[in-house]
C-alpha positions in Angstrom: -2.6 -18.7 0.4 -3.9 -15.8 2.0 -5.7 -12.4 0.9 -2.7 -10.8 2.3 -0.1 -13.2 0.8 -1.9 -12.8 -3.0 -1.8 -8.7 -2.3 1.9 -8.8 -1.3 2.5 -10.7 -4.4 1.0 -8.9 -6.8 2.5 -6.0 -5.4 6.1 -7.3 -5.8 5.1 -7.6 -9.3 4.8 -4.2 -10.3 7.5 -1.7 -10.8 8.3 1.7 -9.8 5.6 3.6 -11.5 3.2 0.8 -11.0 4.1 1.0 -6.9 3.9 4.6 -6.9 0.0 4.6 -8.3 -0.7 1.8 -6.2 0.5 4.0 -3.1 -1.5 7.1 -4.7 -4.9 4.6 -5.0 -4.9 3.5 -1.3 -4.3 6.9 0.1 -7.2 8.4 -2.2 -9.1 5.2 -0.2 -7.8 6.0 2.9 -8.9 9.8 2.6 -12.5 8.6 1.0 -12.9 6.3 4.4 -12.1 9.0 6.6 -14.6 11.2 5.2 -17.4 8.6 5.5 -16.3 8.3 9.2 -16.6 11.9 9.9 -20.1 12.0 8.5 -21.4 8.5 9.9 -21.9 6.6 6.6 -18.9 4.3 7.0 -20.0 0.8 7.8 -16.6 -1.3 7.9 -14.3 0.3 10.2 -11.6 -2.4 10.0 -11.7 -1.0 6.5 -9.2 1.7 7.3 -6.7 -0.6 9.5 -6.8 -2.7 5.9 -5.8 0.5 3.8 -3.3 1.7 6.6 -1.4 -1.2 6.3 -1.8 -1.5 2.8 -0.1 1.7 2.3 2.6 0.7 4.9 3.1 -2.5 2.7 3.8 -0.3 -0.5 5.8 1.8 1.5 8.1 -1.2 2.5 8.6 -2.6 -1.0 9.2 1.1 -2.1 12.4 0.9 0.4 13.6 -2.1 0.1 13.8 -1.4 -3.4 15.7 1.4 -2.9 18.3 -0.3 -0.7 18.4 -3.1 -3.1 19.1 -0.5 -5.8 22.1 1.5 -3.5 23.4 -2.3 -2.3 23.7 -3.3 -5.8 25.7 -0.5 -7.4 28.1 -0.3 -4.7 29.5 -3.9 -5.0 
């Protein structure tokens, strides 16, 4: 299994609440990154492609639940 395979799981995992602070952590990350690239001090670049599509990852699962939610009343 990969990194990203263990991340996607454990992200399933969690609910709403749990989805939204997960989503709130990696764009406090994201911002922290960006400010270490402005100044010079940030050492892994890839770092921020990682967080990006971290946050694009929770953003997924956040609409698919919501689908899943509107699919499931209706029928």
């Amino acid at each position: 299994m990969t990194k990203r395979t263990i991340e996607v799981q454990q992200l399933r995992e969690l609910d709403d609440i749990g989805l939204e602070e997960a989503l709130r952590d990696r764009r406090q990350e994201l911002l922290q990154l960006r400010l270490q690239r402005a100044t010079g001090q940030l050492e892994q670049h890839r770092r921020i492609r990682e967080i990006r599509r971290g946050i694009a990852r929770v953003h997924t699962l956040i609409r698919a639940r919501a689908i899943e939610d509107a699919t499931g009343s209706v029928g």
